[in-house]
C-alpha positions as CSV (number, residue, x, y, z in Angstrom):
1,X,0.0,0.0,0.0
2,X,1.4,3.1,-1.1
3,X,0.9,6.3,0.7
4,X,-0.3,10.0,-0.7
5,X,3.2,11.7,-1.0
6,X,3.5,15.2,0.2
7,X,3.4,18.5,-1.8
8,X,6.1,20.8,-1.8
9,X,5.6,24.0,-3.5
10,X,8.5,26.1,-3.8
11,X,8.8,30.1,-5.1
12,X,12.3,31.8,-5.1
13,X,11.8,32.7,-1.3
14,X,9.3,30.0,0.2
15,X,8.7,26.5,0.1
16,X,5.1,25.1,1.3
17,X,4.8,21.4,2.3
18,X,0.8,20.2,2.5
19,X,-1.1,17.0,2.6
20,X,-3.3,18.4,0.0
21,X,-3.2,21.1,-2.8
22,X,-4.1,24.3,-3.2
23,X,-2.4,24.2,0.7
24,X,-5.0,25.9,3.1
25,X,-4.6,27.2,6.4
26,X,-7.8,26.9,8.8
27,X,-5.8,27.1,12.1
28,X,-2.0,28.3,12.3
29,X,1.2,29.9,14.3
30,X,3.7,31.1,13.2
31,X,7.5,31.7,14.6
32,X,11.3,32.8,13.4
33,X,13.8,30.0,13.3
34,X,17.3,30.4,12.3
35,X,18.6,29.6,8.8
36,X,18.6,26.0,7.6
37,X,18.0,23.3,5.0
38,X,13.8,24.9,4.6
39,X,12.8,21.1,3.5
40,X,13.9,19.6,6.6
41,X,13.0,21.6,9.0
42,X,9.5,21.8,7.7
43,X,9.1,18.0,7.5
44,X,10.3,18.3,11.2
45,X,7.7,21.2,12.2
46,X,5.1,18.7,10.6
47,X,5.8,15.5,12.3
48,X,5.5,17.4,15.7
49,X,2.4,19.2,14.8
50,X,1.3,15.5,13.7
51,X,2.2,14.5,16.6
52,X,0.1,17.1,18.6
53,X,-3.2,17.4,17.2
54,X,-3.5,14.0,15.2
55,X,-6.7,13.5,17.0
56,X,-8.5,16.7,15.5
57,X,-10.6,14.9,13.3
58,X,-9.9,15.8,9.4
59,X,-6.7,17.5,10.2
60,X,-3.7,18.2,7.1
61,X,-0.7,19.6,7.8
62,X,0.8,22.5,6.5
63,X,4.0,24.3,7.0
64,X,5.2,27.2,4.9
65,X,8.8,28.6,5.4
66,X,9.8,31.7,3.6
67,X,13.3,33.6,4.0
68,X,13.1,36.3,6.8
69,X,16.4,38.3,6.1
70,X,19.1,36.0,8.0
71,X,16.7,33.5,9.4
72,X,13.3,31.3,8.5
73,X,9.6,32.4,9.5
74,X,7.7,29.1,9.6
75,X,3.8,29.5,9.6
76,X,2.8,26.7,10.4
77,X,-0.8,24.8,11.1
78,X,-3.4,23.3,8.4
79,X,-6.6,22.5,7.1
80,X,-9.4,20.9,9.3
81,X,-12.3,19.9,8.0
82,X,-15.1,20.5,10.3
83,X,-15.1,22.4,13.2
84,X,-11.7,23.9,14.2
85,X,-11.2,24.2,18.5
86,X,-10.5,27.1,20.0
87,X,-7.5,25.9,21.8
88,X,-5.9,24.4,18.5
89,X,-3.9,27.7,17.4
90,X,-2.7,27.5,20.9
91,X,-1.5,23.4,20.4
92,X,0.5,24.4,17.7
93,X,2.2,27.6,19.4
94,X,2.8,25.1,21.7
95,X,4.6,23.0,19.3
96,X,6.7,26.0,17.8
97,X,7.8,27.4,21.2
98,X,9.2,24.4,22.6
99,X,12.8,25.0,23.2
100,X,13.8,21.3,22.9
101,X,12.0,20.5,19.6
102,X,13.4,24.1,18.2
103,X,16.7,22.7,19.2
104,X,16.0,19.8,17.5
105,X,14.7,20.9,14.3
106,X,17.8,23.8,13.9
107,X,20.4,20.7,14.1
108,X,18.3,18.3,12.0
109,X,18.0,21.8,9.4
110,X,21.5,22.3,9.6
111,X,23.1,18.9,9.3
112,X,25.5,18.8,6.5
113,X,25.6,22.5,5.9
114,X,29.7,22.5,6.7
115,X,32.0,21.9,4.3
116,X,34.4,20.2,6.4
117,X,31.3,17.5,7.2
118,X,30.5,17.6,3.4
119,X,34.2,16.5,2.8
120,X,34.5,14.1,5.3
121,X,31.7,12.5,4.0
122,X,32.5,12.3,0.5
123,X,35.8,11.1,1.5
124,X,34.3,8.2,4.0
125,X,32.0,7.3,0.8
126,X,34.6,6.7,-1.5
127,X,37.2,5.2,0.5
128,X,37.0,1.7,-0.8
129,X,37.8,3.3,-4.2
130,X,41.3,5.1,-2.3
131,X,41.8,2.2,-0.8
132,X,41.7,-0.3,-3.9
133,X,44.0,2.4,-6.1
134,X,46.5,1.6,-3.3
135,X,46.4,-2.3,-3.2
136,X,47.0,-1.5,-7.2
137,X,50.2,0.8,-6.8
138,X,51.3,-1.3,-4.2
139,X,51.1,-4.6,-6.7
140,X,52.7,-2.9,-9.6
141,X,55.5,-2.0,-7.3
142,X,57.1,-5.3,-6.8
């Protein structure tokens, strides 16, 4: 069973992730995070808002991340279809003020983002090819 992917919907300075399209937002927060990979850290923002109000009947996630001069203002929140709580604009403040899941989703967002970490990876990833040109120089040595 395959499952309904997820919609992103990028222009030069946002990038929207929804359930369903056009992306509508019945109930929302928003918040300023610092600069980071915008994909991840609104597949992050989601999960946790999942996580939250999954039991609001009809709920879809949406998260929309535009460039805020050095940083990242997420609005995020969804569609509901039905009635919408009161309280659920306060669930999801909730979510986005949480200093442990902020933490979280900055580090997840900003994972790979150094060059040094890009290199070392590269060079982990290719090491059986260094380490076979070796053996080779080694056996056309002797």
């Amino acid at each position: 069973m395959t499952r309904t992917p997820w919609h992103i919907t990028r222009t030069d300075s946002t990038l929207t992730l929804s359930r369903r399209v056009p992306a509508r937002f019945d109930v929302a927060a928003e918040t300023v995070l610092p600069s980071g990979d915008p994909l991840r850290l609104a597949h992050q923002i989601r999960q946790d808002m999942w996580r939250k109000l999954q039991r609001l009947r009809g709920f879809a996630p949406v998260v929309k991340i535009t460039v805020a001069g050095q940083g990242l203002r997420v609005r995020a929140g969804g569609q509901v279809a039905g009635r919408v709580p009161a309280n659920a604009a306060a669930q999801i403040t909730e979510v986005l003020e949480n200093p442990a899941r902020r933490a979280r989703w900055v580090r997840h967002a900003t994972r790979g983002q150094g060059a040094a970490l890009r290199d070392s990876r590269a060079d982990a990833k290719d090491s059986h090819r260094f380490a076979a040109k070796i053996d080779m120089e080694a056996e056309s040595a002797s």
